[in-house]
N, C-alpha and C positions, 0 to 999 in steps of 0.2 A: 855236672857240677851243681851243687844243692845251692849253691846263692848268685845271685843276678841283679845287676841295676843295670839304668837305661838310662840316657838325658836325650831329650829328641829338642831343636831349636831349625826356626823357620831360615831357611836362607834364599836370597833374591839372587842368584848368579845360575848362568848353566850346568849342568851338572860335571860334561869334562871339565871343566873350570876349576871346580870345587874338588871331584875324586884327584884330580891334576895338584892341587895343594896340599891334601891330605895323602897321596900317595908317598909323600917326603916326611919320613916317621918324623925328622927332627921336627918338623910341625907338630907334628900330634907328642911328641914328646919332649916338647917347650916345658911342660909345666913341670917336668923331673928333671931339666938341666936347670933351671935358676933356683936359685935360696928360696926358701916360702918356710912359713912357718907350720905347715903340713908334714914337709921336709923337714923340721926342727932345725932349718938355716942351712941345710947343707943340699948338695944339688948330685942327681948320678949325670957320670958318663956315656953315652953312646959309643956303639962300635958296630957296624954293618962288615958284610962280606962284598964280595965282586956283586950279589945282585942289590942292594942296597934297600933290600925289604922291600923290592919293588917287580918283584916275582914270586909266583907261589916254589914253594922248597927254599927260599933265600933265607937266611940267619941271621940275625943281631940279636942283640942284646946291651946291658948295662949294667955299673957298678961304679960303685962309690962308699961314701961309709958315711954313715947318721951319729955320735955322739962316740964317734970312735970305732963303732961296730959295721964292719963289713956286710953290705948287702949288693945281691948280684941276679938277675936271670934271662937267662940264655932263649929266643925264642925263635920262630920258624914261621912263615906265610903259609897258612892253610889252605886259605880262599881268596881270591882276585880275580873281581869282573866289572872292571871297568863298563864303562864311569857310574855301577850304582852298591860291588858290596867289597869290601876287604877283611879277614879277618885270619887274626895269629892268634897263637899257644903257645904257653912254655913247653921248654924242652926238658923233661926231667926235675929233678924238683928245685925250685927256686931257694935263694938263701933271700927270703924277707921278713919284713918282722909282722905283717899283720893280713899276709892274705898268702896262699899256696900257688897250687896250681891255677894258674887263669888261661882262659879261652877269651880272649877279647876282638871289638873290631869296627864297622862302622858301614850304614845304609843310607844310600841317598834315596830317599824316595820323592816321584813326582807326586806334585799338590796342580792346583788351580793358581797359576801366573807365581808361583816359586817351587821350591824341593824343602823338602825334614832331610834333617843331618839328624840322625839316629846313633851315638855312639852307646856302648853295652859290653858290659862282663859278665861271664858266668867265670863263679872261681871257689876255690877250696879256703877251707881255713889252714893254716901252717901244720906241719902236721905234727912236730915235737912242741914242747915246753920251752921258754916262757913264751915264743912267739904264740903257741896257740890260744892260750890264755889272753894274749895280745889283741888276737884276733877277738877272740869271743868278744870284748868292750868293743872294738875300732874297725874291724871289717869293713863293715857294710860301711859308716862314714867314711872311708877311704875310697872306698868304689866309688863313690856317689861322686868324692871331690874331684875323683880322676876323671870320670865321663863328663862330669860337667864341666870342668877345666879344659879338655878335648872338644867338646859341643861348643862351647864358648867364647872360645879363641879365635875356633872358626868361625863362629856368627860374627865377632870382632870385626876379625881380617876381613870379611865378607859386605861390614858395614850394618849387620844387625843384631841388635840387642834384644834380651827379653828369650831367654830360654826355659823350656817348659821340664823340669825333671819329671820323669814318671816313674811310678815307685817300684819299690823292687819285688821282684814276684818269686823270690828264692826264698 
């Protein structure tokens, strides 16, 4: 996928601890159920299967509607290796309005007396009109808010502030 962001933020907790919060999407997918004005006030739904995005092959996804218009995509656990990588992919092609295909996901990596929480997207532009045009202005802002809404949250919950974005190399 030609575009990629990253937000890395330091976190002081163990790392079961952390991939153990982050393993629960609705954590990392807090910032797409409540109203934000990202979301132009409207928020999507969640829906997991029996593995609950918490196996590789498991399925979720979400859906909701922005300004009346339906948007929705279906995704799948690629990667899971506890306590340090996770990462999904859409399944087929997403109905969004500013970004396509995404491969997303999240790495704990050890530091010296803490761990980086590493969240990252590689992902497509939409592939029809007007979202792609959409995309071209608003992509890469979108990725950026999402990994670092994800990075964030979790420094939060975790007790620290001060996240480091690092740019995007797509």
């Amino acid at each position: 996928m030609p575009r990629s962001t990253e937000t890395a933020v330091k976190i002081e907790s163990a790392a079961e601890t952390v991939f153990a919060y982050l393993d629960d999407h609705r954590h990392l997918g807090a910032h797409m159920s409540a109203s934000s004005w990202m979301m132009l006030g409207s928020k999507m739904d969640y829906e997991f299967d029996a593995g609950e995005a918490r196996s590789v092959g498991s399925k979720f996804g979400f859906h909701g509607k922005i300004l009346g218009i339906a948007l929705s995509a279906e995704q799948a656990i690629v990667i899971r290796v506890p306590p340090r990588l996770k990462v999904w992919q859409t399944i087929g092609a997403p109905n969004l309005w500013v970004i396509g295909r995404y491969r997303m996901g999240f790495e704990i990596v050890p530091e010296v007396g803490s761990y980086q929480l590493r969240v990252f997207i590689d992902y497509d532009l939409p592939e029809t009109a007007p979202a792609r045009w959409l995309g071209l202005i608003s992509a890469d802002v979108y990725a950026r808010w999402c990994t670092g809404r994800m990075a964030k949250d979790a420094a939060g919950y975790f007790g620290k502030t001060g996240a480091q974005a690092i740019p995007s190399t797509g």
